[in-house]
C-alpha positions in Angstrom: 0.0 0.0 0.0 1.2 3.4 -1.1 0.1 6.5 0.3 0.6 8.9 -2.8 -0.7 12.6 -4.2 -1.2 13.5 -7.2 -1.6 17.0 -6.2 1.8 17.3 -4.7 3.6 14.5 -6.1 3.5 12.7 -2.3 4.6 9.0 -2.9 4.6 9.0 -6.6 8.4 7.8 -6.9 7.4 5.0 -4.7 5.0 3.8 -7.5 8.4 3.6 -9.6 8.7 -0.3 -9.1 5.4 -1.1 -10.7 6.4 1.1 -13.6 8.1 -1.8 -16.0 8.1 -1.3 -19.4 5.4 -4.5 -21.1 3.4 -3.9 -17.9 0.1 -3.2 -17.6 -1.6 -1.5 -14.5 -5.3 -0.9 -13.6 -6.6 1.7 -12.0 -9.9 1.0 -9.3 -11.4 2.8 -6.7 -14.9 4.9 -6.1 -15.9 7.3 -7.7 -14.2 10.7 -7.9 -10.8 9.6 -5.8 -8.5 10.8 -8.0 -7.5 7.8 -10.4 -7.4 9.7 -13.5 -5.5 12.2 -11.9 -2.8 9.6 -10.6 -2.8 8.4 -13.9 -1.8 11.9 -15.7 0.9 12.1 -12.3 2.2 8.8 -13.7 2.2 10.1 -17.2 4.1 13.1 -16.6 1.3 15.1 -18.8 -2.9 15.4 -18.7 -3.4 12.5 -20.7 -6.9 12.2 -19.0 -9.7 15.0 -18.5 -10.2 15.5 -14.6 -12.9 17.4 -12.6 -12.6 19.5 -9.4 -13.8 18.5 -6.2 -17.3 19.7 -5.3 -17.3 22.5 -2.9 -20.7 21.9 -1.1 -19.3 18.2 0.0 -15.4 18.6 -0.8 -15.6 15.0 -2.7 -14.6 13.9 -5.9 -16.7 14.0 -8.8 -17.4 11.0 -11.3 -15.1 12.3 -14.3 -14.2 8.5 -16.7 -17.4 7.3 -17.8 -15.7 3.7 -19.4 -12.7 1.9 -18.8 -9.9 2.8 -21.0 -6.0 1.3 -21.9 -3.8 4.2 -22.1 -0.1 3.2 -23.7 2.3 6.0 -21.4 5.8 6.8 -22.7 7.7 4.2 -21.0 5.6 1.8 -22.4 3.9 0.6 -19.3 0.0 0.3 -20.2 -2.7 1.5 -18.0 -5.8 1.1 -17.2 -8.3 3.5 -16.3 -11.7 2.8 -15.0 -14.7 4.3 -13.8 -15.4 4.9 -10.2 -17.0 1.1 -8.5 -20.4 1.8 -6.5 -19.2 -2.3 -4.8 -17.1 -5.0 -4.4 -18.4 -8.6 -4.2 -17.5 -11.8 -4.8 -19.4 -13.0 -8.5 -19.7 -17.2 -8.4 -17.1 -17.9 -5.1 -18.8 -21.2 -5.0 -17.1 -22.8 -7.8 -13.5 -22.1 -6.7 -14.1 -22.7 -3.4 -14.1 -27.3 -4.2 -11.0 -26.0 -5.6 -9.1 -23.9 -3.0 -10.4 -26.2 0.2 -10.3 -29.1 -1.3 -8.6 -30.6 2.3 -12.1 -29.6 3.9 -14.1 -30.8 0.8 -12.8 -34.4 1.6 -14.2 -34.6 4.5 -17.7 -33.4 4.1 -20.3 -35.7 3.4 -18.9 -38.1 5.0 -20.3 -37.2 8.8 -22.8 -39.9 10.2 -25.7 -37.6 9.9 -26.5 -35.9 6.6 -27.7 -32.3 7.9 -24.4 -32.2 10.2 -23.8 -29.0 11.0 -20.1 -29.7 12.0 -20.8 -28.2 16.1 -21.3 -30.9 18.1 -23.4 -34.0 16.5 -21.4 -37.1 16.7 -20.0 -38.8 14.4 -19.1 -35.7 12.8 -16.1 -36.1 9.9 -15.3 -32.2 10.2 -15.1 -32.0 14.1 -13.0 -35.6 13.9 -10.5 -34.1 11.6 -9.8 -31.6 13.5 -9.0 -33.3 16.4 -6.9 -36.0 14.6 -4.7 -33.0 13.5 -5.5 -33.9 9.4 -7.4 -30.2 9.1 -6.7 -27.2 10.9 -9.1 -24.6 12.4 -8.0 -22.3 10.7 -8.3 -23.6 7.3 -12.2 -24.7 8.9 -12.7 -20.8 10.0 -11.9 -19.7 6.8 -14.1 -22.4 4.5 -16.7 -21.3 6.8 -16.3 -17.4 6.2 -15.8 -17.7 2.8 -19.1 -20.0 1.7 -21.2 -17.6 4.6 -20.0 -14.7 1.7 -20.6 -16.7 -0.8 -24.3 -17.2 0.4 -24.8 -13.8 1.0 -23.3 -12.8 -2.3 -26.2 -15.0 -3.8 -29.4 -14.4 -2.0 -29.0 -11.6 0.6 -32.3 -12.4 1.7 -31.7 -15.6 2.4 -29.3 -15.4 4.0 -30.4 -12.7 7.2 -33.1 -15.5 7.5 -31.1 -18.1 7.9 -28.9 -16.1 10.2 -32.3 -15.7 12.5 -32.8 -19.1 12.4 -29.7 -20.2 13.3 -29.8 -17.2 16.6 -33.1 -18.3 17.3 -32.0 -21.7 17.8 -29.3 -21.0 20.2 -31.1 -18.6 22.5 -33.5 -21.6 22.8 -31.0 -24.1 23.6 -29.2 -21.4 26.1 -32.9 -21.5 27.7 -33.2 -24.8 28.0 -29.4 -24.9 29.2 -30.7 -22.5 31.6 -34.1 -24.3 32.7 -32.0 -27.3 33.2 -29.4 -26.1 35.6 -32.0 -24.5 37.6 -33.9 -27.7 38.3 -30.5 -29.2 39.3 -30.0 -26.7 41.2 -33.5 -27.1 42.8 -34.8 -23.4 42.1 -38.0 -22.3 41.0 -38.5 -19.6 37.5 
């Protein structure tokens, strides 16, 4: 990460290494941050036109309407695009078989189909884990990654499935509750 300016030249040398001849760069950020301006900084010369910041909100304003490769002097190509409203991940689902494919070998093999990998016996994940032959982290971040994915895909779904799923443990931590109080021999 590179803090630069294009205004006062801040932190442009540091860009220098990226700079190769062949290369080819690509500008991305919101709206109105200044890529087109860092491009004409990298340039040397106003290669792109550029807008002033707004006064009534001192922000950018949307100036590259369509994503454009820009051959510079030292032959390093650029890329300049315009501003992204998001970022979010398209299809994760399919590379994720590939990139955990040491957790994919062990699903679908637990002793109950709707497993939910917590603390159902006979669970394949929660034995792996134990037995050293998948780490928790690599388990954490499977998890993350497909809860993303999910909510990439159906936002909707997704906040109701999270309910569920809270709903369902503040009525076992109830019945935890209920349970130690009638060991404990007390009344609600």
């Amino acid at each position: 990460m590179h803090a630069v300016s294009s205004k006062s030249g801040l932190g442009i040398a540091d860009l220098s290494c990226y700079m190769i001849t062949g290369k080819t760069i690509v500008l991305l950020g919101s709206s109105g941050v200044g890529k087109s301006s860092l491009l004409n900084a990298l340039a040397g010369e106003e290669i792109m036109a550029v807008n002033s910041i707004r006064e009534d909100d001192s922000k950018g304003r949307h100036t590259t309407t369509h994503r454009q490769l820009i051959m510079l002097k030292n032959g390093v190509m650029v890329i300049d695009t315009p501003g992204l409203r998001e970022l979010g991940m398209w299809d994760v689902s399919i590379g994720l078989d590939e990139a955990f494919s040491d957790v994919e070998q062990f699903l679908g093999k637990c002793k109950f189909t709707d497993c939910r990998h917590d603390v159902e016996p006979g669970c394949a994940i929660r034995s792996a884990i134990l037995k050293g032959e998948l780490s928790i982290e690599r388990w954490e971040s499977y998890l993350n990654l497909k809860n993303e994915a999910i909510f990439a895909d159906d936002k909707g779904a997704f906040l109701r499935q999270k309910q569920q799923r809270n709903k369902e443990i503040a009525k076992m931590n109830k019945q935890i509750k209920a349970v130690d109080r009638k060991l404990r021999g007390e009344k609600k």
